[in-house]
N, C-alpha and C positions, 0 to 999 in steps of 0.2 A: 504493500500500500504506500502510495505518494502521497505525504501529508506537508505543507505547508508550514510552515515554523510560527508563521502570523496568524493559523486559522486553530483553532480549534475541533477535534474530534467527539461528534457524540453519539458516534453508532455504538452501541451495545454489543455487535456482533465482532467489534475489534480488542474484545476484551475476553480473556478466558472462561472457560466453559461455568467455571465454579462461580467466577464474579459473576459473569450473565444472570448463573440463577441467584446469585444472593441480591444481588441489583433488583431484578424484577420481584424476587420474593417481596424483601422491602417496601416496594414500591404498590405492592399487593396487601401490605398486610396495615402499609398508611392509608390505603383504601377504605380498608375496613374500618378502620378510627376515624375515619371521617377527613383525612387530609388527601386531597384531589389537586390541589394546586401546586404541585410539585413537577419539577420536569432536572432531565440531564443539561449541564452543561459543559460538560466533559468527561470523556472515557478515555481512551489511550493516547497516552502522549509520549513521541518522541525524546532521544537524549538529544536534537537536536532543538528541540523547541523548546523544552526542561532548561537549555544554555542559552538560551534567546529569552524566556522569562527572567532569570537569574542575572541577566545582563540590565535589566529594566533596575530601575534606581540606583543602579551600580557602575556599570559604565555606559549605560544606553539612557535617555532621558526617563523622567517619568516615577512612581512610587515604587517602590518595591511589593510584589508578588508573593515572591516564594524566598523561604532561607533555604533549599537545599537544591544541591548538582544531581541528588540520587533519590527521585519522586517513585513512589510505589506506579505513579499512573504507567510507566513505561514498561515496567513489568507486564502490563495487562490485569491486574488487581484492583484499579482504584478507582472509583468515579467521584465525581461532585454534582452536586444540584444546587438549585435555588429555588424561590416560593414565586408564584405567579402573583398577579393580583388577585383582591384588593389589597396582601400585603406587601410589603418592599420586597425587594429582589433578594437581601438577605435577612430575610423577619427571624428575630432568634426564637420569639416565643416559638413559630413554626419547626426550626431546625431543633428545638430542644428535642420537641417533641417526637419528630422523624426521629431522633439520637437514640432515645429511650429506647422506641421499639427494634432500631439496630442492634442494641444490645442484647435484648434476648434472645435477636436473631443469630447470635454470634460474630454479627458484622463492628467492625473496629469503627470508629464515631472518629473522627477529629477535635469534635468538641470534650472530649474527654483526655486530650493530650494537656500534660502539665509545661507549662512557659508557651509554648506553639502551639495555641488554640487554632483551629482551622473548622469552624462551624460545618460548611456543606461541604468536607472533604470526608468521603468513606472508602472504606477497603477491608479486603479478608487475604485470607495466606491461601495458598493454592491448592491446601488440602481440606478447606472447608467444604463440611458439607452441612444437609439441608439439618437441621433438628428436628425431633423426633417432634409427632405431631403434628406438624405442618405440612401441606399441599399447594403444587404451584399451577393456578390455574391460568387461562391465557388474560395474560394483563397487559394493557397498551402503558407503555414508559413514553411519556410525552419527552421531546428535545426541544420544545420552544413555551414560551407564555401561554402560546396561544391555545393549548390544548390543556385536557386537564388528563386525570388517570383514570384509565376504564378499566373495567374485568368483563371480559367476554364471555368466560363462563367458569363461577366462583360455586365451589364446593359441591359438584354434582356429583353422585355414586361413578366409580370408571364405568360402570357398566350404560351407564346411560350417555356417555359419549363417543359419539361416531364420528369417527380422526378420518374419516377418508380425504384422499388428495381432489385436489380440485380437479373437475375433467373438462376444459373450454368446449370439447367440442368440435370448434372448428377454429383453422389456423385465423382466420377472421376474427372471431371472437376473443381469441387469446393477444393478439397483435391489440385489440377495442380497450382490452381490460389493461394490458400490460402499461398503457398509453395513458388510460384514467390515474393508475396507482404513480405513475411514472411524472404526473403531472400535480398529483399530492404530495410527492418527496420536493419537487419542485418548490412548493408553494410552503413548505416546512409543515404541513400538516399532520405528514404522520415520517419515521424513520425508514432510509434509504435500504436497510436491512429490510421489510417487506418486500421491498419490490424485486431482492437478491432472491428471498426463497419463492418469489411466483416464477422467475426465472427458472432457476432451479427446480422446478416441480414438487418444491415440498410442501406448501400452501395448501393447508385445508380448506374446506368448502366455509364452513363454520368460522375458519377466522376472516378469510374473506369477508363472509357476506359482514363481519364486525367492523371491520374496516371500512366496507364502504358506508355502514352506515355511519360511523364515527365522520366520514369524509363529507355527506352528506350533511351533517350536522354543524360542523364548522363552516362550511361554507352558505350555510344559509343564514348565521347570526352576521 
């Protein structure tokens, strides 16, 4: 992947298997507490953009970012978020609260580092896994303000979920769809990683039709 040193990364699907699920776990389980207005603003970051931040108040104009050369985000481990409206971009009351629930997720908080507080900075070790009790159902992780956090389908028996892969049909249709979703990543509606697994054939019917109604719905507010 060519990543930009000036741009930012928030596809979810550039981060490792385990962060993917503890990220979306999280972001599932802020759902259920009632916090929706959370989104990624970054997942994997280069050591070269890591050295391009670190240069920012130091020998590049501007405030200081970050104190460290060696960011969990490059590992593929670490993500950050922020709070959408109505609150600020970094509302603590909101971050506390995501923090909490990180915690029992077994996911590390930022906010809980001593001297180097870093509120919407989270991340787990490579061998996390899910804790006992918990289920990860299909949750939209918003990348912009503009979207909030969906569950497409939270806590249904396995047995009443039918995973089959989407079938277009016809090259027509598939070219029709590819072009709607293709034009939602576009518009920052929903994550460029959709549009990689309708490519890919892995795209269920089920999370499709979620998405387009998600897509539908922001574009009519």
């Amino acid at each position: 992947m060519s990543v930009n040193v000036t741009t930012t990364c928030r596809d979810l699907s550039e981060l490792l298997q385990a962060a993917q699920t503890a990220c979306r776990l999280l972001f599932q389980e802020c759902y259920k507490a009632g916090i929706k207005n959370i989104f990624i603003t970054e997942t994997y970051r280069s050591q070269e953009r890591q050295k391009y931040l670190y240069a920012q108040g130091r020998t590049r104009p501007g405030q200081i970012v970050t104190w460290t050369l060696d960011s969990n985000h490059k590992s593929r481990l670490a993500w950050d978020i922020a709070v959408g409206p109505p609150q600020s971009l970094y509302d603590v009351a909101t971050l506390t609260r995501v923090g909490a629930i990180a915690r029992k997720l077994g996911i590390t908080w930022g906010g809980d580092w001593v001297g180097r507080i870093d509120r919407p900075h989270f991340e787990v070790k490579a061998n996390w896994k899910m804790p006992a009790g918990y289920k990860l159902g299909q949750v939209i992780v918003p990348s912009n303000s503009k979207m909030q956090v969906q569950l497409i389908v939270e806590d249904k028996p396995k047995e009443e979920i039918k995973m089959s892969n989407w079938n277009p049909g016809s090259p027509a249709m598939k070219t029709e769809t590819e072009n709607f979703i293709a034009q939602a990543v576009k518009d920052g509606i929903i994550q460029e990683s959709h549009l990689k697994d309708l490519q890919n054939s892995t795209m269920t019917t089920d999370r499709l039709m979620g998405l387009y109604i998600t897509i539908q719905q922001r574009r009519s507010k």
